[in-house]
N, C-alpha and C positions, 0 to 999 in steps of 0.2 A: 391502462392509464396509471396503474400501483405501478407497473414495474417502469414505465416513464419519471412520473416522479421520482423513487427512489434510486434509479441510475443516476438523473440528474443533479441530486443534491449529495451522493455520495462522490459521486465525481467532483461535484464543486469542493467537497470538503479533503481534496486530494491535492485538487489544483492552489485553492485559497492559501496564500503566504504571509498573512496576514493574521492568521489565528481567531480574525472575526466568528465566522461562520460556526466552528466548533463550538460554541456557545449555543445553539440551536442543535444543530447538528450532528452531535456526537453519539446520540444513540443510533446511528446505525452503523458504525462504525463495532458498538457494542452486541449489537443482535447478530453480529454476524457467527455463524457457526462453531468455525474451526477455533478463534480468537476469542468465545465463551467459553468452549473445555479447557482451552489452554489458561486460564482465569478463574476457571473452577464457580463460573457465575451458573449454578443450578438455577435461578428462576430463568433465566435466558433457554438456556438445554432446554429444559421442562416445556417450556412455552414452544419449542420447535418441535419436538418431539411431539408432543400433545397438537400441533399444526399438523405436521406430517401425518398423524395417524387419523384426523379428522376429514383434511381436505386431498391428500397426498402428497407429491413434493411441489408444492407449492410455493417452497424456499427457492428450488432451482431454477421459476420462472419469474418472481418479482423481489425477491431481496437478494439472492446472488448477486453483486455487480457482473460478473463474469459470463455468467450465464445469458444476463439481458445482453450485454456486449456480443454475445456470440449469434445472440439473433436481431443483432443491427448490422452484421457483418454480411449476416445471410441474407440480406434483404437486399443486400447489392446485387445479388442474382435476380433480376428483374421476372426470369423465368417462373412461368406458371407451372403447377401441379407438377415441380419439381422432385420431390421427395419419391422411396419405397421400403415398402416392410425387407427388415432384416433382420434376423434372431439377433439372438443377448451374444456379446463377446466376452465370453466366462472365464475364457485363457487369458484373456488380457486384465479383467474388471478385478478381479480378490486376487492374482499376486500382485500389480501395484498397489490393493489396498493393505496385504502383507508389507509390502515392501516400505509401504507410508508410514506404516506403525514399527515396523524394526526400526527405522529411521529415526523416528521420535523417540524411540526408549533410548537407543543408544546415541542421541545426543549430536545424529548427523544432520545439522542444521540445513545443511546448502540443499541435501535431498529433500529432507522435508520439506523446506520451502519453496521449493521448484513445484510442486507437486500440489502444493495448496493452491485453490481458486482465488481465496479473497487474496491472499499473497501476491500472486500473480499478474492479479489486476491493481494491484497499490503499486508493483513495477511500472508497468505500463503507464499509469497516470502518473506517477512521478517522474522516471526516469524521461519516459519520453513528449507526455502531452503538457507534463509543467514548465520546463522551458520556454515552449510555445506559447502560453499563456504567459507567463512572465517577458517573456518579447513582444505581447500585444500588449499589455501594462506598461511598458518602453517607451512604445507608441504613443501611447495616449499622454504619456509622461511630457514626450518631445514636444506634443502638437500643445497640452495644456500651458508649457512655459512658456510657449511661443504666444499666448496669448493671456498672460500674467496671471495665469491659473495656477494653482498649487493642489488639485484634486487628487492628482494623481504622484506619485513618485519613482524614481527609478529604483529598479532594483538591481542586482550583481546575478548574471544567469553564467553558469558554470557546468561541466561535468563534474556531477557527486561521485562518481565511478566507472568507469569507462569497460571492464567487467560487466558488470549489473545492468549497465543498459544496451551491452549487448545480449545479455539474457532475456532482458525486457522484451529487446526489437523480434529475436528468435524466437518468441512466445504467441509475441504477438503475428508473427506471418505463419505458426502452426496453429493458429485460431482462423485465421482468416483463409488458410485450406483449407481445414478441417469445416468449417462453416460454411464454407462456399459448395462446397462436397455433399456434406451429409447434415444438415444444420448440428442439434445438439454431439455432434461425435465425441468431441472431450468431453461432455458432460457424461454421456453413459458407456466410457469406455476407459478413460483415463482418469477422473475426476473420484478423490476418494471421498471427499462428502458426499457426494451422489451417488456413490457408491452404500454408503452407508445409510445415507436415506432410503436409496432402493431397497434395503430389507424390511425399514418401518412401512413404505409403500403400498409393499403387498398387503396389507391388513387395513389399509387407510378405509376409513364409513362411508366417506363417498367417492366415487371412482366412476367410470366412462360405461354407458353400457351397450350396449348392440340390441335393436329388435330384430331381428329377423324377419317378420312378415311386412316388415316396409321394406330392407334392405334391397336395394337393386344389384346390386354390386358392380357399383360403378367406378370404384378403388377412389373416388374423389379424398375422401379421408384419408386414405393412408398416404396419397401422393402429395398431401398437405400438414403431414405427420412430421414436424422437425426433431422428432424421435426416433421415427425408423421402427416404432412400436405397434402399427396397427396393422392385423393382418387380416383384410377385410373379404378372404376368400375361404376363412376358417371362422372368422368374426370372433375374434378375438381382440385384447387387450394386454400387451406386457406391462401391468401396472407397476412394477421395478424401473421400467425408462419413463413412461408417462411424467410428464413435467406439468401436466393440467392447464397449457396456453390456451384451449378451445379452439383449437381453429380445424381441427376434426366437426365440432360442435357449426360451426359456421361455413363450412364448404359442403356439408349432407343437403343436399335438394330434397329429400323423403324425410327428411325428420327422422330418420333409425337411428340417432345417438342420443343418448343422453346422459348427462351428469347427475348422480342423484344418490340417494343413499341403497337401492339395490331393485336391482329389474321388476315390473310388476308383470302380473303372468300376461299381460298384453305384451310387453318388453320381456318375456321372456327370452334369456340366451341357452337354453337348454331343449327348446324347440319348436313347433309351430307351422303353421300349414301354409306353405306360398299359394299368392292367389292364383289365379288363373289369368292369363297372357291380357285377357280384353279388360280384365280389373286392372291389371298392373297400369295398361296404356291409358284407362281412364284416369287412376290415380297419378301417375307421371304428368297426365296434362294439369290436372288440378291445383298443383302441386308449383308456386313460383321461387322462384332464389328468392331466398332474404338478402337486403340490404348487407354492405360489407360495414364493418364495427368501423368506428372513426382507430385511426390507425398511429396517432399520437396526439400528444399535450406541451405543449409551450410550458416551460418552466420559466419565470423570471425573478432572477436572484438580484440584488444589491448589495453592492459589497462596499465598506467601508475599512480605511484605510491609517495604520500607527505612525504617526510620525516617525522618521526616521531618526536613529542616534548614532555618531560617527566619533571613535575615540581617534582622537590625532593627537600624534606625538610625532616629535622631533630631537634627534642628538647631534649634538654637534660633533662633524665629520674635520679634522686635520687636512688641510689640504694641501701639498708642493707646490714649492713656489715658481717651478718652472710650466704646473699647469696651466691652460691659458681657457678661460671659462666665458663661453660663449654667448651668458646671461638666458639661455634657455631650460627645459626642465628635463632634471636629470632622469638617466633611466633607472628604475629601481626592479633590482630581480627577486623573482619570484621567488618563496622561501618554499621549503620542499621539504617532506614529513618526514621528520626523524623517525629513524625503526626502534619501536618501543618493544620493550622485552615481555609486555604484563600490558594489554589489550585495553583503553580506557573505555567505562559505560558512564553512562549518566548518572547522578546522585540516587535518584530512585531504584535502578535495578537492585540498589543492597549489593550484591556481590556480582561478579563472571560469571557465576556458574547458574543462577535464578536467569541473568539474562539469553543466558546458551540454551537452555530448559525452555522456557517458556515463550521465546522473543517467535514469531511468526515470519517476520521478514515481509510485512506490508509496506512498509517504507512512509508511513504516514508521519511518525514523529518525525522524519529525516524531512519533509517536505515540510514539517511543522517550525520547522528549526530557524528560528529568527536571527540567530548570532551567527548561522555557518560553520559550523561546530561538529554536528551530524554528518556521516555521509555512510553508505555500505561497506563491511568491512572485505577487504581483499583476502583474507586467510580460507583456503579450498574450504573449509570444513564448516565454517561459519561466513558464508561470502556474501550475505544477503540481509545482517543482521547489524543492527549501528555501530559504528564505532565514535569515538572522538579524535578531532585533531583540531589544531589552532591554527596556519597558515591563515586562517580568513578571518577571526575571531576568536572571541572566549566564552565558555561558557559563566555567562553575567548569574551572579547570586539572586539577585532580585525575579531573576527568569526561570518560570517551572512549566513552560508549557507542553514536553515531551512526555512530563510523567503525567498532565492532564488528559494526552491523545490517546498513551496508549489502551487499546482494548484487550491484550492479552495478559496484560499482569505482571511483563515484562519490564518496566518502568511502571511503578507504583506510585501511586499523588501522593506527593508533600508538598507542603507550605514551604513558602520563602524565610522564617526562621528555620526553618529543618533544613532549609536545605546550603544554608550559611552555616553551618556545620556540620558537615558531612564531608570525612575525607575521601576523594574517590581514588586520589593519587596524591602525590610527591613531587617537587619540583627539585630537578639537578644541575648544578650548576657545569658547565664543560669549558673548562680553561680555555682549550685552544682557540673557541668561538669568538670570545669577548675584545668587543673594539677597545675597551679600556687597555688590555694584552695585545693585540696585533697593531693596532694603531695611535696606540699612550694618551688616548683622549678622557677626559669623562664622558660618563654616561648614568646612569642609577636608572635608567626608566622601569627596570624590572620593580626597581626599591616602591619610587612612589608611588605605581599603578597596583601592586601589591593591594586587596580588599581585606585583606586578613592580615597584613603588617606583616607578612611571615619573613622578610628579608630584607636584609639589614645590610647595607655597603662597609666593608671592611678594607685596609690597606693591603696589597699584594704580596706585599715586603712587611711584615709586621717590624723590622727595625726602621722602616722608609713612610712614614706619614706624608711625606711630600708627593709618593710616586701615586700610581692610579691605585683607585680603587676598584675591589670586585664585589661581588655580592655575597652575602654565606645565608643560607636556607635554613630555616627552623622547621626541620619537616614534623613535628609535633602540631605546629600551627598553621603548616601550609592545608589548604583542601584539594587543590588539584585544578581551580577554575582554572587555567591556563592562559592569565590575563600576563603573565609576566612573559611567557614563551612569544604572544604574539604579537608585545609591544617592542620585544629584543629586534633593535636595528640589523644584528648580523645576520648578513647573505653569503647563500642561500641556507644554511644551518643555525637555526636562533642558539646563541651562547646557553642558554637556560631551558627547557625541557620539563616538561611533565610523565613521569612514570608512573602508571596505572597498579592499583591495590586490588588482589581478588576476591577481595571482601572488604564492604567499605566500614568506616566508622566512626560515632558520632565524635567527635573533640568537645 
């Protein structure tokens, strides 16, 4: 039932575009493992670690999102006493946990983050189950106007990355083999937090035990082992994979398991006298199934919903007089992201290089991102990790809810005065873009929509006050929201741009 609810409201807190829910929320987002060291939150460590060593990896069966995911996947295998003992895979398990850790030192984002659980599954609910959900919000949007309802609203579903969610989708169907296979395989095979827990494991107080004078050996356990840890013809326990699900605990008809703090010499595993044949068959008859455990929980959430805010602007376009306008609406094309030379983050990261360090690549701020602002960045090295762009929005001063989401330290919380001064970049102005230059019109929208006044409209011609004007940049005073790039009319390349700072700084 723990790992029912906590799937379900971590997922919600994946899917929700809204930014409601994180108000509640958020601390599981922060208990998660990999995204506490990278945060450097010792009570979090501490308390898992101190978890681990008490109960075992009890992380890998009810707060992992990933892990729970991997045994709803496996449950689509309707097949009974599916499962079997198979030793540790040692060759595979500590060089990817090697491999996780060069990775992280030397700053190769995209590995790392392939590699991490909670990561992986902030893919997957972002990239590919939040559209969906934001298509059933659509829904409701449509059906509510149709019936003078305003509950709901529509929102804009887009690909954030076309990359990444094919990482997402390939993740997700080597979970859904690997699951369907062997239940937890990625967890004790590929998984480096489970990895890593498996060494606190071994020492954990309470752990699984075998009796042997009740043991029948009737492998019911081990073939119900989504671990592949119990080898119940040595009666043994790999307490390294153990995930502590119980359902070893709940599929024994003899009662020979138990969880507890350590064998009593009735439970002894070190040896003990089998009965004799006509004991055994009395005791077998005696002996009924328990009940199966209730096998899920209804979660029900309420979600409440921000007004929407829509910046419309308008320039006035030149038109020839031989055009002949059909009174219908025009096409408008789509603007297409300038290649920026210097990588934009968010006000909070502080600099490029804290964000490359620490950033996890769960995709929560990106899902978090109310302006459209956020998405994966495309560079091989960091492909998983946010970037900015404006095509869709700006990133608005009054708005801080990336550096409230994130759990790795990656984006750091500030207030909305901190963060109405904070330059993260520079805004460039590029002649040849400007409909003032290609088509002799006015325009200024960069000037007015400016939150920082940082740009000022100037003549083209400083001897020609008559002819257009352009814009000229105080990049002293600009911050980099990139409100001027995405209210610039010119298609498909906005005249105006924002260039990204590798360390940012207060004005």
């Amino acid at each position: 039932m723990l790992a029912a609810v906590t799937f379900t409201c971590i997922t919600l807190l994946f899917l929700d575009f809204t930014g409601t829910l994180h108000r509640w929320l958020f601390w599981l987002a922060d208990i998660q493992f990999l995204p506490a060291v990278m945060a450097l939150n010792v009570v979090v460590i501490v308390a898992l670690v101190m978890l681990t060593l008490v109960f075992g990896r009890i992380y890998c069966s009810v707060i992992c999102p990933l892990g729970v995911l991997q045994d709803l996947l496996a449950r689509l295998r309707r097949k009974k006493n599916k499962y079997s003992y198979s030793p540790e895979v040692r060759w595979l398990r500590y060089p990817v946990l090697v491999v996780f850790i060069v990775a992280a030192l030397a700053g190769v984002g995209s590995l790392f983050q392939l590699l991490a659980p909670y990561s992986s599954f902030g893919r997957i609910a972002t990239m590919l189950l939040q559209p969906l959900w934001m298509l059933g919000n659509n829904v409701l949007a449509f059906l509510a106007e149709r019936a003078d309802s305003y509950t709901f609203y529509t929102v804009d579903v887009w690909v954030k990355s076309m990359p990444v969610m094919a990482v997402a989708a390939v993740t997700l169907v080597v979970l859904v083999v690997l699951a369907w296979r062997g239940g937890r395989t990625y967890c004790n095979t590929i998984c480096p937090v489970g990895t890593v827990l498996s060494l606190l494991a071994r020492f954990s107080l309470l752990k699984i035990h075998f009796d042997k004078n009740k043991c029948r050996n009737c492998s019911l356990c081990s073939k119900n082992c989504k671990a592949a840890c119990i080898d119940y013809k040595t009666h043994t326990v790999d307490y390294s994979r153990c995930v502590v699900c119980g359902n070893c605990l709940s599929s024994c008809k003899f009662g020979a398991l138990n969880y507890g703090l350590k064998a009593s010499p009735s439970h002894s595993e070190e040896g003990g006298v089998r009965l004799p044949e006509s004991a055994e068959s009395t005791t077998s008859s005696s002996n009924q199934t328990p009940p199966p455990p209730s096998e899920g929980l209804g979660v029900a959430s309420r979600r409440s919903f921000l007004l929407a805010t829509a910046l419309a602007t308008t320039a006035a376009v030149a038109q020839k007089k031989d055009k002949v306008m059909d009174g219908g609406l025009a096409e408008l094309e789509d603007k297409v992201a300038p290649t920026r030379q210097t990588p934009l983050v968010p006000p909070g990261a502080r600099s490029l290089a804290n964000m490359q360090q620490r950033c996890t690549g769960c995709q929560l701020c990106v899902s978090e991102c109310p302006n459209n602002v956020l998405r994966p960045s495309t560079d091989l090295l960091h492909l998983m990790q946010p970037t900015m762009s404006y095509e869709r929005g700006y990133c608005r001063p009054e708005c801080t809810r990336c550096s409230q989401v994130c759990p790795a330290g990656a984006i750091q919380d500030i207030d909305r005065d901190e963060k109405s001064s904070v330059q993260i970049g520079h805004a460039v102005f590029i002649k040849k873009n400007c409909v003032a230059v290609t088509d002799g019109v006015e325009c200024g929208n960069c000037a007015r929509h400016c939150p920082a006044g940082a740009i000022e409209m100037v003549p083209l011609d400083a001897d020609d006050e008559e002819g257009p004007y352009v814009p000229a940049v105080n990049e002293e005073a600009c911050i980099g929201c990139g409100a001027c790039e995405y209210v610039c009319p010119a298609r498909p390349f906005s005249a105006i741009m924002v260039e990204g700072h590798e360390v940012h700084r207060t004005i």
